[in-house]
N, C-alpha and C positions, 0 to 999 in steps of 0.2 A: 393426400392428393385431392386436389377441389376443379373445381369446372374451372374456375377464373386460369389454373394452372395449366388445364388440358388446351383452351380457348390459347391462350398466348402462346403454347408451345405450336398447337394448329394453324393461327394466322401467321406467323414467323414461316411456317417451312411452305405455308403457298403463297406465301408475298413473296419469300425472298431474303426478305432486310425486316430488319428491328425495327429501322426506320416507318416504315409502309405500318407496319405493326401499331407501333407508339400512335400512328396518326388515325387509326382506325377504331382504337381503343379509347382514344384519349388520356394517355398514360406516358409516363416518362420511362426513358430506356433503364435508367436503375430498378424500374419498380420492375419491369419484363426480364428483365436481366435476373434478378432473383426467385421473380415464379420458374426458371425454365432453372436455374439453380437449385430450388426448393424439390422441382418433377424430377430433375433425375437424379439426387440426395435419394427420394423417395424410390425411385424406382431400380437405383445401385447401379445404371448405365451412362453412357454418356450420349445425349442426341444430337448434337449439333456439332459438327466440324468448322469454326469460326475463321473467316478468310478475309480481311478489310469488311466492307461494308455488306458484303452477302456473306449469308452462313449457305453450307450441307448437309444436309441428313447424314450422321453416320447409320452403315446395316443397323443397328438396334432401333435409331431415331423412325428408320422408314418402318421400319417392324410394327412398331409405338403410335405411328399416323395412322395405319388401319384401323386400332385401336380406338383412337381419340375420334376419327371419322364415327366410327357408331355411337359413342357415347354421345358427340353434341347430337347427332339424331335422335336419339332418341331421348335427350333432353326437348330436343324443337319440339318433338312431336309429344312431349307429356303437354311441356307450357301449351302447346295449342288445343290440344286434349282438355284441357283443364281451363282454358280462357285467359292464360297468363296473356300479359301482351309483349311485343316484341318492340320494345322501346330501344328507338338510334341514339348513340350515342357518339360522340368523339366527331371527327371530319367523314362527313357522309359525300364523296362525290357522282354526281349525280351529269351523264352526256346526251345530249340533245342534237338532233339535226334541225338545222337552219328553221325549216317551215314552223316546228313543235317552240322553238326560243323563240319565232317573232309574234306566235301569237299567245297560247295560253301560260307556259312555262313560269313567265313572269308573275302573274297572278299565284301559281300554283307553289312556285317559292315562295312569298309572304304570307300563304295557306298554311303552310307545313311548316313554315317557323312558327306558326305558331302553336300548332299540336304535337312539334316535338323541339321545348326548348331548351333541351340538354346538348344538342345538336348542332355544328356547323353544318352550313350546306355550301359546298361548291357547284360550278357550273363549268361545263368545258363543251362548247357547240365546234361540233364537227359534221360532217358527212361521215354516211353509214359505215362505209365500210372502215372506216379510223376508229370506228365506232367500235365495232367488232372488234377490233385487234385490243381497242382501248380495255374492254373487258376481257378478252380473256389475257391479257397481260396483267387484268386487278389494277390499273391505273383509273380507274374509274369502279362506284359500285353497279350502276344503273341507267337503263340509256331509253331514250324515248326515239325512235332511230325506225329507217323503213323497216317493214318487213313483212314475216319471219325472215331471220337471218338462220344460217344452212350453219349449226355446230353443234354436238352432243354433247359439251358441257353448257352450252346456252341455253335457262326457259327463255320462253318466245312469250307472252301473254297478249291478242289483239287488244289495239287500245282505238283505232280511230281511222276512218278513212278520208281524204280529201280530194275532191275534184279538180284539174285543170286544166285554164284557162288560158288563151291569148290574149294579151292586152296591148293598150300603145297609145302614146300622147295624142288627145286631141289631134294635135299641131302638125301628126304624121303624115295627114290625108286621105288615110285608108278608107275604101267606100263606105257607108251606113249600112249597104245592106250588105248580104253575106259576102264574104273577100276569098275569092277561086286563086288556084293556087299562084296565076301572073298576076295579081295583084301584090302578093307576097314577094315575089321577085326581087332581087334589088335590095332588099331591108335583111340586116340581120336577126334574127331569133336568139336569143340570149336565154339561156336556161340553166340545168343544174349541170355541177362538174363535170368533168368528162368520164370519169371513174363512177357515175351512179349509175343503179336503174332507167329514171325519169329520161335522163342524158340518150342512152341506148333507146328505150323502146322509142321517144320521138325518131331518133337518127335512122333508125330499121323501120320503123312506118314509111317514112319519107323514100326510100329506099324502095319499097314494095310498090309506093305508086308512081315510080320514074319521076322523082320531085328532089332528084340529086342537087341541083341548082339552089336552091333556096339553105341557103348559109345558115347553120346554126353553130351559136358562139358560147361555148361554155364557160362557164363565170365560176368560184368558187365561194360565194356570195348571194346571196337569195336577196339582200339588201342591196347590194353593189349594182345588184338587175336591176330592183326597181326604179336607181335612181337613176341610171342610163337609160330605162324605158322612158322617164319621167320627162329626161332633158329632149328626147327626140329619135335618140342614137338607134333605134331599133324596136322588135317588137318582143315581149316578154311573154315566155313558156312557164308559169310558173304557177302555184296552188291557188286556187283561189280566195283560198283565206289570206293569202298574204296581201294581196289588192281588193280585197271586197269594199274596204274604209277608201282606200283612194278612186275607188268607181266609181262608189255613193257623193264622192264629192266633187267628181267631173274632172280628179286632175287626170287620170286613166281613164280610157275606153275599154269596154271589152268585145273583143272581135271575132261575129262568127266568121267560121271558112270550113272546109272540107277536112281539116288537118282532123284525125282523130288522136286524142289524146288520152290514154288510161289511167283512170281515178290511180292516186297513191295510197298505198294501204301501210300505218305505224302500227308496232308492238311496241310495248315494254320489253326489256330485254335484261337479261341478268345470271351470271354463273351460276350454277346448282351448285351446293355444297349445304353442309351442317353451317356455315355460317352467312346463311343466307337469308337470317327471317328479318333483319332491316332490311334489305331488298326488297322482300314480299310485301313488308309492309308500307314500304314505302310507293310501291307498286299498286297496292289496295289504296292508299291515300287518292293517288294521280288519278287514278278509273274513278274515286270517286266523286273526287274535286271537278272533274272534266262530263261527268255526269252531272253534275249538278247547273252546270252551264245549258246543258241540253243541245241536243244534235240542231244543226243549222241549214244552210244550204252550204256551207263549207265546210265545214267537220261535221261528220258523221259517225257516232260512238256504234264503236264496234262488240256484241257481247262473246 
């Protein structure tokens, strides 16, 4: 019985499918097929009940995942003990909300290919809460997403906070000095989905100072916002790292008014389990890739 055997039999019963397996390992299903062959030759039972593309635990299989639960623990925990490092291997996917892919992400991919080039890296940007479902479904390994998100198989690790801003074309008209809330009138506010944080606490602020009138249009696009704000079409709710480059260059204004808007706070985000330490490390990568940029007036690293 070896770890390579316990590790494939472990990611098989909590992906689901060989498939998810094979992609994680970087392994073909013949070779998984024989380690989970080889484990229960070894162990005299059978673990898996085989049904089309998803397998079952049989009672003995679930018996056996307790088992293999503590063993990769306490393998995690010797290799860290000991300085081993926890090198990615196979298709690592890695989920981003909108704000985190339009600014540093990008950078941070071409970072990490290049200190881990055994490695595929995917990318899937979504909004948080797809986000959440995305990992604990194990459809994704890693998400850079608002938070803490609210689940007991999720770490949460803070990675960053960000301020936001109103903005809006030149071309809009909006006063130069501070814009009360009848000047806002009329224009709509374009901001994050309807299904976020961001979304609600603007709509419930607005709410609490009898500023029901003033239209906010949720976009599920952070990109799609700016370039409607850009042509005219309204005024943009949205982080300020996303507009700081188009402020600086006058194609955006940035507008005070009354509207209060609370800074967004991102974690890292990532399933606990024994087969977790490319998440960690992929996690200790980003904190420190995103550190080395150094806090700004729009991202603010969080320790």
């Amino acid at each position: 019985m070896t770890f390579d055997q316990i590790e494939t039999f472990y990611l098989i019963a909590t992906l689901g499918t060989y498939r998810k397996a094979t992609e994680r390992l970087n392994a073909t299903q013949p070779t998984l097929s024989a380690r989970v062959a080889a484990l229960e030759d070894r162990l005299g039972v059978k673990l898996f009940d085989r049904a089309g593309h998803r397998v079952a635990l049989t009672p003995e299989g679930r018996q056996f995942l307790v088992y293999a639960e503590k063993l990769l623990h306490t393998r995690a925990e010797a290799l860290r003990a000991l300085g081993g490092d926890d090198e990615v291997l196979g298709i690592f996917r890695i989920g981003a909300a909108d704000t985190m892919a339009i600014t540093w992400v990008p950078g941070f991919l071409a970072h990490i290919r290049e200190q881990q080039p055994r490695a595929t890296f995917e990318l899937n940007i979504a909004p948080t809460h797809q986000l959440r479902e995305d990992l604990l479904q194990r459809h994704i390994d890693i998400a850079f997403m608002v938070g803490p998100v609210s689940h007991a198989d999720i770490v949460n690790i803070p990675l960053c906070r960000c301020p936001m801003v109103l903005c809006a074309s030149p071309g809009l008209g909006l006063p130069k000095r501070k814009a009360g809330l009848a000047d806002l009138m009329g224009h709509d506010i374009f901001t994050f989905d309807r299904r976020t944080r961001p979304y609600h606490q603007l709509q419930q602020y607005l709410n609490t100072i009898d500023a029901a009138d003033i239209r906010v249009s949720p976009v599920n696009s952070l990109q799609a916002v700016v370039l409607m704000v850009e042509k005219g079409l309204g005024v943009g709710a949205v982080p300020l790292a996303v507009v700081e480059d188009k402020i600086a260059e006058g194609t955006l204004v940035e507008i005070k008014s009354d509207i209060a808007m609370p800074d967004i706070d991102f974690s890292i985000g990532y399933v606990a389990g024994p087969d977790a330490g490319a998440a960690s490390a992929v996690g200790a990568i980003a904190r420190d890739y995103l550190r080395s940029l150094g806090s700004t007036k729009s991202i603010e690293i969080l320790d």
